[in-house]
C-alpha positions in Angstrom: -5.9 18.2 -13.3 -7.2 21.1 -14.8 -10.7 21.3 -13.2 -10.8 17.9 -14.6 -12.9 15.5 -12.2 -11.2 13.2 -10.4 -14.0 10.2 -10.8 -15.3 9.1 -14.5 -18.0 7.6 -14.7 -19.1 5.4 -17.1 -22.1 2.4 -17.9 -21.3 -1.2 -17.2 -21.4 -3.5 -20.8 -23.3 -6.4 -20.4 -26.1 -5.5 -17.4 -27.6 -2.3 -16.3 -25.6 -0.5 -13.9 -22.4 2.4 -13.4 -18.9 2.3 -13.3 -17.1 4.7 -10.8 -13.6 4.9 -12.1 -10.4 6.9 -9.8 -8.9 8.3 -12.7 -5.5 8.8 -10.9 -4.8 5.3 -8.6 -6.5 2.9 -11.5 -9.2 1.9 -9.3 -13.1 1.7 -10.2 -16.3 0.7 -8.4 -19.0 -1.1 -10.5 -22.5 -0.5 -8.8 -25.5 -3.2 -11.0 -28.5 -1.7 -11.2 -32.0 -3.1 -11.3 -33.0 -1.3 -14.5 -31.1 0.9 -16.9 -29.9 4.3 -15.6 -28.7 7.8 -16.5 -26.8 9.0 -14.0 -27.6 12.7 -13.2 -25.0 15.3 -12.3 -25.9 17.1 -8.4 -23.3 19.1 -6.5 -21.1 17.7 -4.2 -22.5 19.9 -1.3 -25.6 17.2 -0.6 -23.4 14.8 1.0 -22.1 15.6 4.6 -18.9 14.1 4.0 -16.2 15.4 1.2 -16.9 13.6 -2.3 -15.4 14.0 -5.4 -18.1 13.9 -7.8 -21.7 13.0 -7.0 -24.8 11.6 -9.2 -28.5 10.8 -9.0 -29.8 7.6 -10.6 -32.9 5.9 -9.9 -33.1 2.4 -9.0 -34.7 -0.3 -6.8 -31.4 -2.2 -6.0 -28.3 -1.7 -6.0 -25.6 -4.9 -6.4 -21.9 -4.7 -5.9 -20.4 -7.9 -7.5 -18.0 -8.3 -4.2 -18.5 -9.1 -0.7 -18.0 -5.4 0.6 -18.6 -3.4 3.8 -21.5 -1.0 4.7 -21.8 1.3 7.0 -25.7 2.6 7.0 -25.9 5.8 9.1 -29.0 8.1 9.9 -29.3 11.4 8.9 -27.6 12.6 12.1 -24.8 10.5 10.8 -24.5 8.1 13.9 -24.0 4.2 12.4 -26.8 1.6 13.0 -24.9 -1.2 11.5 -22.2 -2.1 9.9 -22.6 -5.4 7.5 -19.9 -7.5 6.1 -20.3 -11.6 4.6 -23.4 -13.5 5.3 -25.4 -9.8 6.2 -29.6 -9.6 6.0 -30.6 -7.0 7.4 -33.7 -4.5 6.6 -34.5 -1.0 8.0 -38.2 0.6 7.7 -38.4 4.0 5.6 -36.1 7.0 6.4 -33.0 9.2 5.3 -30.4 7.0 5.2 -26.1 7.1 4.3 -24.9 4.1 3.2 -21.2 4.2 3.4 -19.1 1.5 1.2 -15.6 0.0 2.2 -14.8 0.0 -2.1 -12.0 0.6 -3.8 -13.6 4.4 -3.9 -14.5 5.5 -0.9 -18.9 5.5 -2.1 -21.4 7.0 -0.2 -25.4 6.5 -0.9 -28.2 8.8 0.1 -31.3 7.6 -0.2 -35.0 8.2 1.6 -37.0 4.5 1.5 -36.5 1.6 3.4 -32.9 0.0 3.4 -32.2 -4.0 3.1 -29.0 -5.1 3.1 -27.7 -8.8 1.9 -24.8 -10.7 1.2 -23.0 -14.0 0.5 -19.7 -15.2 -0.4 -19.7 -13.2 -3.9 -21.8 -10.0 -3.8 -23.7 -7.5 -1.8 -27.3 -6.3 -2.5 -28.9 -3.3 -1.2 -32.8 -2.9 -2.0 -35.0 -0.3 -1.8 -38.4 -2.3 -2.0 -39.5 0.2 -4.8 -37.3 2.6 -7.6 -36.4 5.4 -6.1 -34.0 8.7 -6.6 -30.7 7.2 -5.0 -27.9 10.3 -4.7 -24.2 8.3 -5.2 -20.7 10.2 -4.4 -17.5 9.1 -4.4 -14.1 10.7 -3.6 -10.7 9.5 -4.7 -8.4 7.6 -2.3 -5.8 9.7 -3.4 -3.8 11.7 -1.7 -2.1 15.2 -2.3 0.4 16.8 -0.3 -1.1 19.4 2.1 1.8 22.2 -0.1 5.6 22.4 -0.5 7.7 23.8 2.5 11.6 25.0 1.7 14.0 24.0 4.7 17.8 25.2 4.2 20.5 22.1 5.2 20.2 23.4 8.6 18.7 20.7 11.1 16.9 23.2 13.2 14.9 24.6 10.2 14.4 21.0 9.3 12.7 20.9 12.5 10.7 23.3 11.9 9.8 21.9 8.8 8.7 18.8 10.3 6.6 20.2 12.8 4.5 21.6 9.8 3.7 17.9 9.2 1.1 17.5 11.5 -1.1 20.3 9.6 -1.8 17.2 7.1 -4.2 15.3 9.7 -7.8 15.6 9.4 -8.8 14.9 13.2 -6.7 15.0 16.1 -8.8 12.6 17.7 -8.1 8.9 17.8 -9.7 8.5 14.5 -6.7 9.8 13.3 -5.5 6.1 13.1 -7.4 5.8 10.6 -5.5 5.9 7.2 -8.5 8.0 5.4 -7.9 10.6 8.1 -4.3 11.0 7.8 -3.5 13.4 4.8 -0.6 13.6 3.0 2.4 15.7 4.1 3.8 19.0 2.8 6.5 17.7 0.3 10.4 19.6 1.3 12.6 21.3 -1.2 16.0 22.5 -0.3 16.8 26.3 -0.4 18.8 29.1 0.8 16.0 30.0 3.2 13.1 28.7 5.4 9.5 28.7 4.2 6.8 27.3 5.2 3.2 28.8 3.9 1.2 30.1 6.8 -1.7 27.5 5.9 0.6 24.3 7.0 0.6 25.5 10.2 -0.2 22.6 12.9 -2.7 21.7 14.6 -2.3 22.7 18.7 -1.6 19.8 20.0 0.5 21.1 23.3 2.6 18.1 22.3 6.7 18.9 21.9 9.5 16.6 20.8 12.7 18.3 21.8 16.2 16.6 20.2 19.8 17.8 20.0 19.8 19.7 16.6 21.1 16.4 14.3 19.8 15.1 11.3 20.2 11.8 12.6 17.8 12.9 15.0 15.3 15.0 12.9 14.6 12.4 11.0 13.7 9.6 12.9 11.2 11.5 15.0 9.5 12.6 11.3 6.6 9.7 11.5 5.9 10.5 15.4 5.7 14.4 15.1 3.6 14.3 12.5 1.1 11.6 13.7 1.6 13.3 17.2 0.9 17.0 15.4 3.8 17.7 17.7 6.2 20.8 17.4 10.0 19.7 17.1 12.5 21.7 18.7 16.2 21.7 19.7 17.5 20.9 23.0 20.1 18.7 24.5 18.0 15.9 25.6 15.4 13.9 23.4 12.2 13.7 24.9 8.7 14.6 24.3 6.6 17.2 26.8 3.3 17.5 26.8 1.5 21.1 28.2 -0.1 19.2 31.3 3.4 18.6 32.7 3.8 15.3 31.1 7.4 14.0 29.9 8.4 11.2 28.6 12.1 10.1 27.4 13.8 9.0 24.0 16.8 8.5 25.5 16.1 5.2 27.4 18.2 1.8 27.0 16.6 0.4 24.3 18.3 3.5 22.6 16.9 6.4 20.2 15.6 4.7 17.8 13.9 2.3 19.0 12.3 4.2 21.7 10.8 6.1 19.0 9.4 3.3 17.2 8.0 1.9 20.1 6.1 5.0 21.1 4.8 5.5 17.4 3.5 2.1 17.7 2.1 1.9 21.2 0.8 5.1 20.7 -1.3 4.1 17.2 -2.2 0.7 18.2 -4.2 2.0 20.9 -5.4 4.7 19.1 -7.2 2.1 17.2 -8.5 0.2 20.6 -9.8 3.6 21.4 -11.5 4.4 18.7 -13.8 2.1 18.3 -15.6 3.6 21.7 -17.9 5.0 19.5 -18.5 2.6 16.7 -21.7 0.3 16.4 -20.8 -2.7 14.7 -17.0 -3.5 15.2 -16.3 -5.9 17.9 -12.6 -5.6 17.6 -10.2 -8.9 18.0 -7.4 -6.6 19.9 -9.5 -5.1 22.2 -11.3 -7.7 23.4 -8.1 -9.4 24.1 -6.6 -6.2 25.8 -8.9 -3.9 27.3 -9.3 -6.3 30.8 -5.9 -5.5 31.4 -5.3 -1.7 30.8 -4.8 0.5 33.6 -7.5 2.9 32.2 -10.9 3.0 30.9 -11.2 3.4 27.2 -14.4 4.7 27.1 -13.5 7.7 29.6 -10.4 8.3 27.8 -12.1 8.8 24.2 -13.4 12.0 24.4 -10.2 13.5 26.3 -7.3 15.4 24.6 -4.5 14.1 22.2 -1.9 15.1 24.7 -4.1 13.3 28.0 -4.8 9.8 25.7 -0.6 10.0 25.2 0.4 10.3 28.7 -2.2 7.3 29.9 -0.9 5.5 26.9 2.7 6.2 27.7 1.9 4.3 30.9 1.7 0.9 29.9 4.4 -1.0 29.4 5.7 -1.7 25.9 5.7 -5.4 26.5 2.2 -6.0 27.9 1.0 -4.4 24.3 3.8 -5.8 22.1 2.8 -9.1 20.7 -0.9 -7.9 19.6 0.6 -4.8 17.9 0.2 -5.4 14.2 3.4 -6.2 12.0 4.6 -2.7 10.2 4.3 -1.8 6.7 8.1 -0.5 6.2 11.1 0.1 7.7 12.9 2.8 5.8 16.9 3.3 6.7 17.9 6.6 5.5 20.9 7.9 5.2 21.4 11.3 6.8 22.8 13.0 3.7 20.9 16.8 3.8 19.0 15.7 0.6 17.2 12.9 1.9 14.9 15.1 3.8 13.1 15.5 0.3 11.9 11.9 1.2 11.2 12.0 4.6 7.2 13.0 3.6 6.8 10.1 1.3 7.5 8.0 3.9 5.6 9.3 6.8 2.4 9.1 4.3 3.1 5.2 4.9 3.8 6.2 8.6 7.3 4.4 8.3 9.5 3.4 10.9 13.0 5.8 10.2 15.7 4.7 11.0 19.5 6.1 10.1 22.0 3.8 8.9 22.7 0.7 10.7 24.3 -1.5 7.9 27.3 -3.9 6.8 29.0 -2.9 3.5 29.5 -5.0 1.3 31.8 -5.5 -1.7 29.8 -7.5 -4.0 27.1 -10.5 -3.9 29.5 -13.4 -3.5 26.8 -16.6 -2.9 25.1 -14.9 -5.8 27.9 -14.8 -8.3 28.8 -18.6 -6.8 25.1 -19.7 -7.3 24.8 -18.5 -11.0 28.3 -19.7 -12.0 26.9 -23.1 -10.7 24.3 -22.8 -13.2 26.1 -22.1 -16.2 28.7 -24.5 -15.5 25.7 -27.3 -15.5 24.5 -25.5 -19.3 21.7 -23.0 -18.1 20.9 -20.1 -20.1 21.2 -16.6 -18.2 19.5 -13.6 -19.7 23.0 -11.7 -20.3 25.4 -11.7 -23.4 28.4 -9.8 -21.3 30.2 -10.6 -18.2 28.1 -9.7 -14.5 28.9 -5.7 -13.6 27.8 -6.5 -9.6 31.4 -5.5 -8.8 31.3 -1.7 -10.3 28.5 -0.8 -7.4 28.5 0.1 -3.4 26.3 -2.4 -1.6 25.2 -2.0 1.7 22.9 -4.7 3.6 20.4 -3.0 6.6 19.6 -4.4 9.5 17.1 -6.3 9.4 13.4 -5.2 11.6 10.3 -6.8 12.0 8.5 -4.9 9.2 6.8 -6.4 6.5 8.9 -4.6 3.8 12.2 -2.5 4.2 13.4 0.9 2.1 17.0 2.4 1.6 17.1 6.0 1.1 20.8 6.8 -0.2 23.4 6.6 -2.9 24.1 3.4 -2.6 22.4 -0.2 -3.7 20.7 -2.1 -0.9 20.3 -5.9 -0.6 17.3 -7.3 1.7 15.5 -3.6 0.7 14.5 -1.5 -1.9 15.7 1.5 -3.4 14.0 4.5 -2.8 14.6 7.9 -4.5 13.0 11.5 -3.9 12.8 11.6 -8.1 10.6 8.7 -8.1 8.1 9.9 -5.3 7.9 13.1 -7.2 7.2 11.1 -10.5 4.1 9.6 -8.8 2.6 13.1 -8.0 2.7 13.7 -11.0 0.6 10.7 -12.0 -1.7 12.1 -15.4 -5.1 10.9 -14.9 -6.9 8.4 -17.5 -10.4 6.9 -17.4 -9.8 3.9 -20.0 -8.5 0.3 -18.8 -5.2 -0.6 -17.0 -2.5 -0.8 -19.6 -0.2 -3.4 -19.8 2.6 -3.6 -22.1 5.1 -7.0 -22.3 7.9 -7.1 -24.2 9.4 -10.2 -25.4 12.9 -9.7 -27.3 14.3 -13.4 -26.8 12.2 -16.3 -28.4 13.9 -18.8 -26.1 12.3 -16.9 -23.5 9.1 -17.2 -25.2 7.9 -19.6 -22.5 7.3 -16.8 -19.7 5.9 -14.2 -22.1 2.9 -17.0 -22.9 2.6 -17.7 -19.4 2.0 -14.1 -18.2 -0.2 -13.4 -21.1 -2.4 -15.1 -19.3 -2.1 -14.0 -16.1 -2.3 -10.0 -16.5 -6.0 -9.0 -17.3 -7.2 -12.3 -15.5 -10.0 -9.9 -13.1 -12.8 -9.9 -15.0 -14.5 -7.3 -13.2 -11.5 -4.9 -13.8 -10.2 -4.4 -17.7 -7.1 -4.5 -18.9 -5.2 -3.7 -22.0 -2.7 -6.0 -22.8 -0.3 -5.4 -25.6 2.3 -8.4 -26.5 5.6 -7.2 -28.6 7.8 -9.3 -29.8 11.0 -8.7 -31.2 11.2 -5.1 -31.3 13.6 -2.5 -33.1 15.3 -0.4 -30.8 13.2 2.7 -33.0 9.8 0.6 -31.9 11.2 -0.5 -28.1 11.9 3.6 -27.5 8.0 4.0 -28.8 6.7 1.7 -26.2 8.7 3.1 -23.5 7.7 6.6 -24.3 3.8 5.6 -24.3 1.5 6.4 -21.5 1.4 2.8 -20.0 0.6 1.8 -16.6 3.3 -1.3 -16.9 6.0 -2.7 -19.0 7.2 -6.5 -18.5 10.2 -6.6 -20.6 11.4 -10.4 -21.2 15.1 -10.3 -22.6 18.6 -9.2 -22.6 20.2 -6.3 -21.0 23.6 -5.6 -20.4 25.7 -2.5 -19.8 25.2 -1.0 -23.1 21.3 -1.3 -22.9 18.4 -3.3 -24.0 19.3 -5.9 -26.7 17.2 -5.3 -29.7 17.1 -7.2 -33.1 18.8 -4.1 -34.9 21.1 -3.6 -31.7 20.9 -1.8 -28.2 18.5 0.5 -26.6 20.0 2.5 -23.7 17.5 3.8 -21.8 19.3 6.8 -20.8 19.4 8.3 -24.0 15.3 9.3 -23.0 14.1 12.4 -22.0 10.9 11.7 -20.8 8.8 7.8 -20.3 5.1 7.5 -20.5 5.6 4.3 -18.7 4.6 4.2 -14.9 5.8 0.9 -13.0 7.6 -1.7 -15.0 9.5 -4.9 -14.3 12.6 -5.4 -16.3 13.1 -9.5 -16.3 16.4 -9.4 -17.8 20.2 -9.8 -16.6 21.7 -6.8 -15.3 18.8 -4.5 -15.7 19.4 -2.0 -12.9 21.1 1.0 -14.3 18.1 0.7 -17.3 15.5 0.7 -14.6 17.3 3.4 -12.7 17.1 5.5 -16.0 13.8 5.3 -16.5 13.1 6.2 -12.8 14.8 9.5 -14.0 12.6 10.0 -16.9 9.3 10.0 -15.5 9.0 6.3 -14.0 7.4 5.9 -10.7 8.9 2.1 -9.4 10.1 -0.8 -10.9 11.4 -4.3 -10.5 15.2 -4.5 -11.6 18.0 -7.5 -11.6 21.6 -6.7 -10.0 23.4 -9.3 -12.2 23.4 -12.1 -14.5 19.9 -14.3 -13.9 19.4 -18.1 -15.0 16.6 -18.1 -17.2 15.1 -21.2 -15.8 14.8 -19.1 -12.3 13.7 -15.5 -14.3 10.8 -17.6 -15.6 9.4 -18.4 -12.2 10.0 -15.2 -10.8 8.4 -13.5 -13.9 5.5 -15.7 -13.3 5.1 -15.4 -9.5 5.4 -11.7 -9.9 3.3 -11.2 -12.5 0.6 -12.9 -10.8 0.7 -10.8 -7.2 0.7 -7.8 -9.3 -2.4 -8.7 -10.7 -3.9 -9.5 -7.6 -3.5 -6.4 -6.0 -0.2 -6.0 -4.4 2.1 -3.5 -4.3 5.5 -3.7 -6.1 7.5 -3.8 -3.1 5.0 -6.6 -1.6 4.7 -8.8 -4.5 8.4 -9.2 -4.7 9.1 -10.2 -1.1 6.8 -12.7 -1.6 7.9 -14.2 -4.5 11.4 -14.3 -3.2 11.1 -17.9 -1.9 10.4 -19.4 -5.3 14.0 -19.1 -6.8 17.5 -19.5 -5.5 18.2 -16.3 -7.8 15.7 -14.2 -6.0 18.5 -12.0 -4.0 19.3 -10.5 -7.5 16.0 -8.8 -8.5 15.7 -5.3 -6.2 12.6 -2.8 -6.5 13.7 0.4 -7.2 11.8 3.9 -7.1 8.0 4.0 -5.2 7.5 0.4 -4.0 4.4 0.9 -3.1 2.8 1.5 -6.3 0.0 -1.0 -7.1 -1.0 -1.8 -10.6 -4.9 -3.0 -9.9 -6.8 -3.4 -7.4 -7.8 -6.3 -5.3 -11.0 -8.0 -5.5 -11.7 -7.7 -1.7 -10.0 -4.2 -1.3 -6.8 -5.1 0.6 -4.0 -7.5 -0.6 -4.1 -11.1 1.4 -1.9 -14.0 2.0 -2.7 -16.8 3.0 -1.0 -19.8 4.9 -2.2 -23.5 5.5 -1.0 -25.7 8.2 -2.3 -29.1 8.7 -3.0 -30.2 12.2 -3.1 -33.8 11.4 -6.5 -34.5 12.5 -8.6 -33.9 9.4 -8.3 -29.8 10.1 -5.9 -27.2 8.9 -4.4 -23.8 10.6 -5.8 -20.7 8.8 -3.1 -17.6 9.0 -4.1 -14.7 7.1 -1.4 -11.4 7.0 -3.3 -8.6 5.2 -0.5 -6.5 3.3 -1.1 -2.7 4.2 -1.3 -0.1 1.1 -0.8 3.3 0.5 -4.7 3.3 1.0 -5.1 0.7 3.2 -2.1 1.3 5.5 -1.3 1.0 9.1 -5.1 1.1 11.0 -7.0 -0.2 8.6 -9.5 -3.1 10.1 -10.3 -6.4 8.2 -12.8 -8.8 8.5 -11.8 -12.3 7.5 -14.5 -14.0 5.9 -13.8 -17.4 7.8 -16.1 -19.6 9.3 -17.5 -18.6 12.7 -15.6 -15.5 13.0 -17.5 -12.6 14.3 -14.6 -10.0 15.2 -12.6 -7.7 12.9 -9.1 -7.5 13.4 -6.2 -5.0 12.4 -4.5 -5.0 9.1 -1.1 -6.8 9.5 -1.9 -8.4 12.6 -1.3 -11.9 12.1 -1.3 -13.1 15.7 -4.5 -14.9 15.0 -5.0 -18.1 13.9 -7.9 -20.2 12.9 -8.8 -23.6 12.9 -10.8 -25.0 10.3 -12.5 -28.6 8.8 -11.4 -29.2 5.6 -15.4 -28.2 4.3 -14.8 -25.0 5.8 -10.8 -24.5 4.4 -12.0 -25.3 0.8 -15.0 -23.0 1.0 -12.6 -20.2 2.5 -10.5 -20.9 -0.8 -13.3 -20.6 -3.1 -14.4 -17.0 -2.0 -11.3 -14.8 -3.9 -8.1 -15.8 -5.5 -5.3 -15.2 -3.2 -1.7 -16.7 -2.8 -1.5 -19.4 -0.1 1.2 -20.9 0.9 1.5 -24.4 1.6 4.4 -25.9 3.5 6.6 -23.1 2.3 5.5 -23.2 -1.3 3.6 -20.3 -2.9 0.1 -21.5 -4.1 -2.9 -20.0 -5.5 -6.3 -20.5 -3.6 -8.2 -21.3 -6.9 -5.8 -23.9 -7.8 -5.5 -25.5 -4.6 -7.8 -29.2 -4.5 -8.6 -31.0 -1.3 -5.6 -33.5 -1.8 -3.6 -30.7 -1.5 -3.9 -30.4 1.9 
């Protein structure tokens, strides 16, 4: 970035206060003051804990227009409180750290008394008079740690992986926290073995030995590197521990598994662990749990990474398995010598690896059946040539209980998306920009026109968070390559595509004729659209959302809508997709190719939610709420659901508890953020959802 800060910051518009803005992810913090404020510039060094950028403004209140988190620590650093909904709470005069769960990660230094309040829209923090408050912030974002280069040889691969585990920033339990979990090295292939002496890991006395495979190697990549283990060959896979301990990966549930069940285990109690020595989080899981464990958690906390695994290692998988939260990902990666280049992508999301287990097959039969259907009844596709489905290799993985699923390898998935190295390097190259998100939407077709005027009012619907919406509308090829080529954060294209390219009044654009794209994520709603997505993945693009054949237009419109709406509330592109998939019978044709797990804003409450509404049939309705992990936000991150009564957090992705509401308290729990909601199978939006709806 070129010395470049990594946080703008900026003045609000229409009341006093500051906007923090994360040049790099998109994301921004808006802090109301009580009286205008110039923010001065101090050095990062006043804050105990690594910032980005830091200021002084003074003030004697602070709002944040969202219910958000605090943590307010004393100058030793140890938490008094932590506050969430429905807070008030006051502290007399002192040096205090306010921490914020925002979109940033914003700390506050101030020395006056502390009150702290909130309802079911904003959090206040007052100061009783102005005074100097010192404000820091520090990028979510993550860098890898450096580059190694491994040769095609699996036991230099090895050794490449155990460099992983030089990425984490604790070896302590907090580790399971996704803030303390750096990102690691990226690989390139070479003649030769590097890795840089400062990647070396942390000494852990942990060991994973395996017979020297790549089918092995790469499994074991999220466990060695959250274990900070060293990865070495032998016959037999196991893991050793320097105090004697062993423990076997070659058990009947087989291999795999085994190593997804200890990766697991292993986190999930990480996080019951942890929270020995945090004031404030009563946490759902360990309540539940802790009676029954064969050990004390509060004597095991301080012990060593390699002690906590063997008494972990000790209880049975099953008494754990149904709290342990749902995954993020499932990756399946074929064990081709080049798709070690995206084994650290995916252990940044701490995926579950797995090598190929996976029917071929030769082309999308019930799709091509369902569509032909269509058009024999009149419906309008979004194609002008015959469906090319047939010219590709398919394969269909096995399907795990993980929220989303990944294919690493040459040929197209169904049930996952497409992964590539190219497009995880495109994302670290991310150029920074402190103006609003920018959205571009294409319309080429004007009997499409219906969907374009129905995302034109979805994208830019936050008001808190600008957007730049640009609509185009029958575009030259000359003026389609100008938008692709401008530094956008998304492109909706709404038309035809079809083996030759983009259809354009003046004729085709084939996106493989560019160089370079300035466009990050993009969703091409158009038949066919694969190989242009796929293109623009190899000019710069980070992910996409792409169609495998011809698309009813009827069907594209729904999707287009559905999507465009998750996208805008937060969730990744992976995320939105699978849950949009329900809404059309043409779903199985659209595929996210590239970095699914790119967001294009933020969400109002910091983590992606969806909802689900069951009525009980006695005047009160089952609450389920599955909080969608991020790349910021990822597996150990802790919610707090803002529902009536509830006094627990819970983990991210852990679904297994349900709540029972009136139908006062379901409407109010609507009215706090808009989320989707679904509603005897249908996908609804909490805003738009009135009482005789349930």
């Amino acid at each position: 970035m070129g010395g470049q800060e990594a946080i703008s910051w900026t003045h609000t518009e229409e009341s006093p206060g500051i906007v923090l803005i994360d040049e790099i992810d998109r994301c921004r913090c808006v802090l109301h003051t009580s009286t205008p404020t110039t923010p001065t510039l101090v050095p990062t060094d006043r804050f105990e804990y690594p910032v980005d950028s830091a200021r002084t403004v003074r003030t004697a209140a602070i709002t944040i227009p969202a219910v958000t988190g605090v943590n307010l620590r004393d100058e030793s650093g140890a938490v008094l409180t932590r506050t969430e909904e429905r807070a008030d709470e006051s502290y007399p005069p002192d040096r205090y750290v306010l921490e914020l769960s925002a979109p940033l990660k914003v700390y506050l230094t101030v020395d006056s008394g502390v009150s702290i309040s909130s309802d079911t829209t904003r959090t206040r923090i007052e100061f009783g008079t102005e005074t100097a408050v010192t404000v820091g912030a520090r990028s979510r974002h993550q860098s890898p740690a450096g580059t190694i280069t491994t040769t095609d040889c699996p036991t230099d691969m090895m050794a490449a992986v155990s460099a992983f585990g030089s990425a984490l920033k604790t070896t302590g339990c907090e580790r399971s926290y996704p803030t303390l979990r750096g990102h690691p090295p990226v690989i390139e292939r070479g003649q030769t073995l590097d890795v840089p002496e400062e990647l070396t890991p942390p000494e852990t006395g942990i060991t994973i030995e395996l017979p020297p495979e790549r089918r092995y190697v790469y499994v074991v990549a999220s466990l060695a590197y959250y274990l900070g283990a060293t990865v070495r060959p032998e016959s037999t896979p196991r893991i050793t521990t320097s105090t004697g301990f062993e423990h076997s990966l070659d058990t009947g549930h087989g291999f795999q598994a085994e190593v997804e069940r200890v990766l697991k285990q292993v986190l999930f109690l990480d996080c019951l662990t942890r929270t020995t020595d945090e004031t404030g989080i009563g946490l759902h899981e360990r309540r539940t749990l802790e009676p029954s464990l064969p050990f004390s958690l509060e004597e095991l906390y301080g012990r060593s990474i390699a002690e906590q695994l063997q008494a972990y290692l000790s209880v049975p998988y099953a008494d754990i398995e149904q709290h342990v939260p749902e995954w993020k990902m499932t990756s399946h990666v074929s064990t081709r010598p080049d798709s070690i280049e995206a084994i650290p992508f995916l252990v940044n999301d701490l995926a579950v690896v797995r090598t190929p287990r996976c029917e071929r097959v030769d082309q999308q039969n019930g799709q091509v059946e369902t569509i032909s259907e269509f058009v024999r009844d009149g419906a309008l596709t979004r194609s002008t040539a015959a469906d090319t489905t047939g010219r590709r290799e398919y394969v269909q993985p096995e399907t795990t209980e993980s929220l989303e699923h990944v294919w690493v390898g040459d040929e197209t998935p169904l049930g996952a998306s497409k992964a590539t190295p190219t497009a995880f390097r495109n994302r670290l190259d991310r150029t920074p920009t402190d103006g609003d998100i920018s959205i571009s939407v294409v319309c080429n077709e004007s009997e499409m026109a219906e969907e374009c005027d129905a995302i034109d009012d979805v994208y830019g619907s936050q008001s808190d968070l600008p957007h730049s919406v640009r609509i185009h509308r029958e575009v030259s090829t000359d003026e389609l390559a100008a938008v692709l080529e401008k530094p956008t954060d998304f492109l909706h294209y709404i038309g035809h595509i079809d083996h030759e390219g983009l259809q354009c009044p003046n004729g085709r654009f084939d996106a493989r004729t560019l160089g370079t794209v300035g466009v990050d994520a993009f969703f091409l709603n158009a038949c066919q659209s694969y190989e242009q997505g796929m293109a623009l993945i190899d000019a710069g693009a980070i992910g996409g959302v792409v169609t495998l054949g011809n698309v009813i237009n009827t069907g594209a419109i729904t999707i287009g809508h559905s999507v465009a709406k998750l996208l805008n509330c937060g969730f990744p592109l992976r995320a939105a997709m699978n849950i949009a998939r329900p809404e059309s019978l043409i779903s199985n044709q659209y595929l996210v190719v590239g970095d699914g797990s790119l967001a294009i804003t933020q969400p109002e409450s910091g983590i992606p939610m969806l909802g689900e509404i069951t009525p009980n049939g006695d005047d009160s309705f089952e609450l389920d709420i599955t909080a969608y992990p991020t790349t910021h936000s990822g597996i150990g991150t802790i919610i707090y659901p803002f529902v009536e009564g509830e006094t627990e957090y819970r983990l991210s992705s852990n679904d297994n508890k349900s709540y029972e509401l009136s139908a006062t308290e379901t409407q109010r729990f609507l009215s706090l953020e808009r989320i989707p909601v679904l509603i005897d199978g249908n996908l609804r939006w909490s805003d738009d959802i009135a009482p005789s709806d349930l």
